[in-house]
DRENDRENVO-271534 format. One record per residue (C-alpha): x negated, y, z negated; residue number from 0. Coordinates in nm, 3 decimals, padded with zeros to 5 digits. Last residue first. Layout:
{node {X Y Z} NUM} ...
***
This chain:
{node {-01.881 -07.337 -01.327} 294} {node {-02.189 -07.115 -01.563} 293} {node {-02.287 -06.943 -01.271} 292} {node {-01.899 -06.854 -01.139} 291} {node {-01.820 -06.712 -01.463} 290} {node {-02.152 -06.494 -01.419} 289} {node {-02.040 -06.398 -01.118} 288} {node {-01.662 -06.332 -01.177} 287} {node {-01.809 -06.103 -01.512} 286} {node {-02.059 -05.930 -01.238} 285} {node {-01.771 -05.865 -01.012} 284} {node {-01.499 -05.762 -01.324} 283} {node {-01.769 -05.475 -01.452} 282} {node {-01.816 -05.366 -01.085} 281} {node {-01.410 -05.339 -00.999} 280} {node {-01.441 -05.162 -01.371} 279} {node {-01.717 -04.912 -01.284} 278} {node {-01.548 -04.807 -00.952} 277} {node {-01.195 -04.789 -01.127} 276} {node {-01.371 -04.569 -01.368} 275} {node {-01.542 -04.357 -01.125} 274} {node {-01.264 -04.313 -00.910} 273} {node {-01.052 -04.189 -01.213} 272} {node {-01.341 -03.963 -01.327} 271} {node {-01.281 -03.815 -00.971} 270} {node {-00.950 -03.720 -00.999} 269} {node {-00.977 -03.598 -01.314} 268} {node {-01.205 -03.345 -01.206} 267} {node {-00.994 -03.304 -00.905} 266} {node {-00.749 -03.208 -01.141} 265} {node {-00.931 -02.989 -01.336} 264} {node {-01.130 -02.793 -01.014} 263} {node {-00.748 -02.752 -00.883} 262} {node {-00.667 -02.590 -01.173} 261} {node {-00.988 -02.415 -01.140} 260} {node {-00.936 -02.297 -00.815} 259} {node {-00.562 -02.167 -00.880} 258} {node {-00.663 -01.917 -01.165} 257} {node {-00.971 -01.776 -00.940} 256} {node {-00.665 -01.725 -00.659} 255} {node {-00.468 -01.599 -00.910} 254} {node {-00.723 -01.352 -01.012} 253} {node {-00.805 -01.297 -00.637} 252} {node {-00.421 -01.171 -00.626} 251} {node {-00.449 -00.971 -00.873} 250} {node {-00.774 -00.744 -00.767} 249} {node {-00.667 -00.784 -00.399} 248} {node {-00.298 -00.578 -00.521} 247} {node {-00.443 -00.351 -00.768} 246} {node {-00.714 -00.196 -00.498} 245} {node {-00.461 -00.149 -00.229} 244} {node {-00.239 00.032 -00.507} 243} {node {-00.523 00.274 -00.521} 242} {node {-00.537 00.320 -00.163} 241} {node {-00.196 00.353 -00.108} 240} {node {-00.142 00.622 -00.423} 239} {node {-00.453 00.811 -00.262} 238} {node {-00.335 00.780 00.100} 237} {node {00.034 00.909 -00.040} 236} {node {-00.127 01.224 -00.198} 235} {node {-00.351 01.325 00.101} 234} {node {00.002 01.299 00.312} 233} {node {00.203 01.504 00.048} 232} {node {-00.092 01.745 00.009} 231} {node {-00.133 01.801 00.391} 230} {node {00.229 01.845 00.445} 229} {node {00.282 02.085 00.114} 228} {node {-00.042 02.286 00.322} 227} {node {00.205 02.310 00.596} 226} {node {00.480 02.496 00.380} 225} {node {00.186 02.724 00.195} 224} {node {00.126 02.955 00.441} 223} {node {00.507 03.040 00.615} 222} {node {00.629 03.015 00.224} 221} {node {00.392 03.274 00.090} 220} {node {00.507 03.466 00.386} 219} {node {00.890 03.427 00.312} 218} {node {00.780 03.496 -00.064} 217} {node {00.703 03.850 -00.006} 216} {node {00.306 03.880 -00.105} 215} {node {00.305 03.903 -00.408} 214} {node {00.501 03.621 -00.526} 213} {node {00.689 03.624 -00.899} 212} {node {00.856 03.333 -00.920} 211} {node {01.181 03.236 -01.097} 210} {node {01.191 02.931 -01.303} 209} {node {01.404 02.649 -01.128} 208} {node {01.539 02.442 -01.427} 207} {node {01.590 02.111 -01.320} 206} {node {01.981 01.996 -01.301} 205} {node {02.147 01.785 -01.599} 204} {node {02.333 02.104 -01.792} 203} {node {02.515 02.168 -01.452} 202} {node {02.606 02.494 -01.464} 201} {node {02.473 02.535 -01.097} 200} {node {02.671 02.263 -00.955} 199} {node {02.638 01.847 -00.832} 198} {node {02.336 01.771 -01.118} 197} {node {02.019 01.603 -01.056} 196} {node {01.912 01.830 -00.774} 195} {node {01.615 01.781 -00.547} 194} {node {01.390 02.062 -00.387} 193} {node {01.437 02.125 -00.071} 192} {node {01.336 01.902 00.234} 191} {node {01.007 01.983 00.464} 190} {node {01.168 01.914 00.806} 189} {node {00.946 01.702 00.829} 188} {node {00.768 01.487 00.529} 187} {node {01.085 01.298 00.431} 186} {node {00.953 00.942 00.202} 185} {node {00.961 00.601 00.224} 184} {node {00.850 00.431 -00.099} 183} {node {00.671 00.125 -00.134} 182} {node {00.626 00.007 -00.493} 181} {node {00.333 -00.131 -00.677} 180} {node {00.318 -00.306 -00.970} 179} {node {00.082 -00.533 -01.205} 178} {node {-00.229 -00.285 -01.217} 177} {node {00.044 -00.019 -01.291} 176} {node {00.305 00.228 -01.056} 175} {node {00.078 00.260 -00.776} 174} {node {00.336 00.438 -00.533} 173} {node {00.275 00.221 -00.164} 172} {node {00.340 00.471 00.100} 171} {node {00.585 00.508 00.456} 170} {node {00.595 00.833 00.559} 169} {node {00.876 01.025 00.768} 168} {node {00.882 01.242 01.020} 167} {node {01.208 01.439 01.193} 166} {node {01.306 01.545 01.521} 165} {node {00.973 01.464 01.647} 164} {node {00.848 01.592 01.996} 163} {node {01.016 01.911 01.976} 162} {node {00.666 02.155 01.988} 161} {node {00.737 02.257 01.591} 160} {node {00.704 01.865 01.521} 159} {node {00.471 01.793 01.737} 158} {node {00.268 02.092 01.604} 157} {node {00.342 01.976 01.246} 156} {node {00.248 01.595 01.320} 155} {node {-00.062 01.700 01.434} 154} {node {-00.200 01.936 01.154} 153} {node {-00.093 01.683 00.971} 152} {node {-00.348 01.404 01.041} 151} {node {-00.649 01.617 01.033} 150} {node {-00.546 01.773 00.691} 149} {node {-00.516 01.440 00.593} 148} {node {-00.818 01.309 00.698} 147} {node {-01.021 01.640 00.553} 146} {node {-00.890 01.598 00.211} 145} {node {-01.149 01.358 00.199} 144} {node {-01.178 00.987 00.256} 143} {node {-01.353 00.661 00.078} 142} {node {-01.221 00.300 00.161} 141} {node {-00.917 00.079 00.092} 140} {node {-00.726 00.351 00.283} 139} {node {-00.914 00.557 00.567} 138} {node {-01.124 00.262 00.770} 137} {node {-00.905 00.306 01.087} 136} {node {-00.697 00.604 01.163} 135} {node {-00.427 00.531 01.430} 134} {node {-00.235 00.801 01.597} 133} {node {00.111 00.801 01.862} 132} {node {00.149 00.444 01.859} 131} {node {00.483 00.372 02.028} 130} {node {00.673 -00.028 01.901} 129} {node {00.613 -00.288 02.067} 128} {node {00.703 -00.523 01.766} 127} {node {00.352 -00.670 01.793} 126} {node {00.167 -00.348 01.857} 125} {node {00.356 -00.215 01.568} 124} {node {00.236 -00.466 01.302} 123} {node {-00.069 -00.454 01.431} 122} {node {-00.131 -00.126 01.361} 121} {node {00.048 -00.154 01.015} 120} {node {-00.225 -00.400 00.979} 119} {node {-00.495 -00.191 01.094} 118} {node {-00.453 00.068 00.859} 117} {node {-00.341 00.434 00.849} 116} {node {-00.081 00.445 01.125} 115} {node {00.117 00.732 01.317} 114} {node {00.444 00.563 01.468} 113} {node {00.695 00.645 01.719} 112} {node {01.051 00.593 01.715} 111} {node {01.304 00.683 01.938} 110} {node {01.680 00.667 01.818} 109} {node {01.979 00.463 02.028} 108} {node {02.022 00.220 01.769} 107} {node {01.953 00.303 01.355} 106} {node {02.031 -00.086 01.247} 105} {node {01.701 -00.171 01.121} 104} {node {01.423 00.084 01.143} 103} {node {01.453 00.195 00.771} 102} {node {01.462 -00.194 00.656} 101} {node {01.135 -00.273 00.901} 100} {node {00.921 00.031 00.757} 99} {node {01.026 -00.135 00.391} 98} {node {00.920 -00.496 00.503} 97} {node {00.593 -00.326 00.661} 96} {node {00.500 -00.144 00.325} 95} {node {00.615 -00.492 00.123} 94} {node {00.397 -00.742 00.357} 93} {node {00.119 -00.541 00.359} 92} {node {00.102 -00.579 -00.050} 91} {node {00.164 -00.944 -00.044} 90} {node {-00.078 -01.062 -00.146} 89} {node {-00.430 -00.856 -00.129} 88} {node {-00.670 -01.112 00.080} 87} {node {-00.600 -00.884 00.381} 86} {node {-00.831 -00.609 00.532} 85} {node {-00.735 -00.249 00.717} 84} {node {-00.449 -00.169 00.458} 83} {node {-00.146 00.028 00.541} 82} {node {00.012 00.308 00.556} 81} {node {00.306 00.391 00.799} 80} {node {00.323 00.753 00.933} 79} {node {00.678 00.756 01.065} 78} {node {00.803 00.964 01.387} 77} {node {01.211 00.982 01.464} 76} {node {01.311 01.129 01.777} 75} {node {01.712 01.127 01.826} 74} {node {01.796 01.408 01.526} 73} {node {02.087 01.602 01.649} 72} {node {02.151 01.936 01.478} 71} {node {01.773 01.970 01.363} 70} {node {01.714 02.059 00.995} 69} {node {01.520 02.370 00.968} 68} {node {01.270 02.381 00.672} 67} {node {00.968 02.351 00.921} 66} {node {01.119 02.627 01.126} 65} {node {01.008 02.850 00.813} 64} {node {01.198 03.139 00.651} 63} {node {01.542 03.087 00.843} 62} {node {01.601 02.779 00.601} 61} {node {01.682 02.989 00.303} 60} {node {01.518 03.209 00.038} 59} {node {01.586 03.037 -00.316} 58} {node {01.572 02.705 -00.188} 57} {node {01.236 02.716 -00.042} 56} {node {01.133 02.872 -00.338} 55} {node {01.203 02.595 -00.555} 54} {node {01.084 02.337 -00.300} 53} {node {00.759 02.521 -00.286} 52} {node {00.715 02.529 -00.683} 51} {node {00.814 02.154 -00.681} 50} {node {00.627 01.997 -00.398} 49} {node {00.332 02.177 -00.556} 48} {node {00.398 02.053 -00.929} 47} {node {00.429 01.685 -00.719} 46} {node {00.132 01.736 -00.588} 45} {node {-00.092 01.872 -00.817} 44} {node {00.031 01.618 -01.092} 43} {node {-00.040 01.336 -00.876} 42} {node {-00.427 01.473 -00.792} 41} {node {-00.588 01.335 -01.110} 40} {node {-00.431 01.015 -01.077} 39} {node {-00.531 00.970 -00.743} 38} {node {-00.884 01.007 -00.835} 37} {node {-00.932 00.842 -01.173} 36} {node {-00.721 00.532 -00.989} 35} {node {-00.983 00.579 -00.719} 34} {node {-01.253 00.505 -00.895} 33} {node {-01.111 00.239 -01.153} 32} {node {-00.973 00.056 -00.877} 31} {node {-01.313 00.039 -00.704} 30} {node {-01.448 -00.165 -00.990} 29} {node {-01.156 -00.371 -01.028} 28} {node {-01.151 -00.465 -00.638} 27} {node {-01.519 -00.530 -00.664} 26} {node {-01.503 -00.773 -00.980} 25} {node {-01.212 -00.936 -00.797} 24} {node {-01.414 -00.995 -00.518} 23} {node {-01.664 -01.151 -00.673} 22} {node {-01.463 -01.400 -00.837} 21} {node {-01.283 -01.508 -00.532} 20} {node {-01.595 -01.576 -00.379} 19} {node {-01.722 -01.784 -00.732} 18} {node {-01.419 -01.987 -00.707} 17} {node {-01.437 -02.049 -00.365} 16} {node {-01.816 -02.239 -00.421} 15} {node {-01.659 -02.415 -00.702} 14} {node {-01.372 -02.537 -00.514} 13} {node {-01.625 -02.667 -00.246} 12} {node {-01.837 -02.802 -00.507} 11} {node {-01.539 -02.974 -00.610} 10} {node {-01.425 -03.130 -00.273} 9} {node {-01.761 -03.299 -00.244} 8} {node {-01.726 -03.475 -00.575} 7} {node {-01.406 -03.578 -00.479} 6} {node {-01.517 -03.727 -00.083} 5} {node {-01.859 -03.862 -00.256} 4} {node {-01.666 -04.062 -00.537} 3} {node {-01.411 -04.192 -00.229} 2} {node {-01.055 -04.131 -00.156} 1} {node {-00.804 -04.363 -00.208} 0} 
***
């Protein structure tokens, strides 16, 4: 059985967690509430700018852009994988690099290469062997600009134009609440069209596509605007990451602060046990001794 000093030192260890795990979810709350403004701020530019390009997209035809093109053999297959660079955030990692793992499995006789944000998606593909085109290090979790994404796109368009890539995907986590986050895999390249809910045109279900007025002829608009859709889609998936980065160490140091003082109560109990059995076995040696004094 352990002893009163073993129990007692087992609690102030506890303790000591407790107040890490503490502190860290008082960071992770206060950083969520930063970037949460921020990413949800910039959601509704994104997705009304996936939509308005998509629309127009559809209207004038592949032959506008070669980044609407769909190859006739895809074999080269490039995926931007986000991650987080730290840990302590449940299983978070664990879902983005399930979800990279799920797309992977089963397609044989394709070559992939990866572009990471994160050092555990790094990690993840130095383990597995897999080809590391790009790494950025300190982007998610941490502060960025449009700048990073811009960066990061600009590259996979010219390998994408240059025949490197047959098509590129990304790999996000979509902050859905404080309590959820889903990863999504997403087509960045060959930029697809916009989606349809309904099979035909008289469809009552399918999106209205307003038409757009574009001065200048919409095929330029298109041959401008097309990479910037890659740059928003990228800067757009960083900020959901991030955010849901945030969510994920801020829960799971809540459980962890949950955890510590259940196991502070127990050892609690633990220890008044000792004491009690250690006062008794006392009680019952002076009792024996004064037995023994009056035999």
């Amino acid at each position: 059985m352990a002893t009163l000093k073993d129990v007692k030192m087992k609690i102030g260890a506890v303790k000591k967690t407790k107040q890490i795990t503490k502190a860290m979810n008082m960071v992770a709350a206060s950083r969520l509430r930063g970037a949460q403004t921020t990413m949800e701020s910039f959601r509704p530019y994104a997705t009304k700018f996936a939509e308005v390009l998509g629309s127009l997209a559809e209207r004038s035809g592949e032959e506008v852009s070669p980044l609407l093109v769909e190859r006739d053999e895809v074999k080269k297959i490039h995926v931007v994988l986000c991650t987080s660079d730290r840990g302590l955030c449940g299983g978070f990692n664990t879902n983005l690099i399930t979800k990279a793992e799920a797309f992977l499995k089963g397609k044989t006789g394709l070559e992939f290469s990866f572009t990471n944000f994160g050092k555990k998606g790094r990690a993840w593909c130095r383990k597995k062997g897999k080809t590391i085109a790009d790494d950025y290090i300190g982007v998610v979790g941490g502060r960025f600009e449009f700048n990073t994404a811009l960066k990061a796109g600009r590259k996979l368009i010219s390998g994408f134009l240059d025949g490197n890539y047959d098509e590129v995907w990304i790999i996000y986590s979509e902050f859905v609440s404080v309590a959820r986050q889903t990863p999504v895999l997403a087509k960045l390249l060959p930029i697809p069209p916009l989606e349809k809910a309904g099979k035909d045109a008289e469809d009552k279900s399918r999106p209205y596509m307003a038409e757009h007025i574009c001065e200048p002829s919409s095929a330029e608009l298109l041959n401008d605007m097309l990479p910037r859709n890659v740059y928003v889609q990228i800067y757009r998936s960083l900020l959901e990451t991030s955010t849901s980065e945030h969510a994920a160490r801020m829960a799971a140091m809540d459980n962890a602060t949950k955890a510590c003082n259940d196991m502070i109560g127990s050892l609690t109990l633990a220890y008044n046990k000792a004491r009690q059995a250690a006062i008794t076995a006392e009680l019952m040696d002076i009792v024996g001794g004064a037995e023994a004094l009056k035999g």
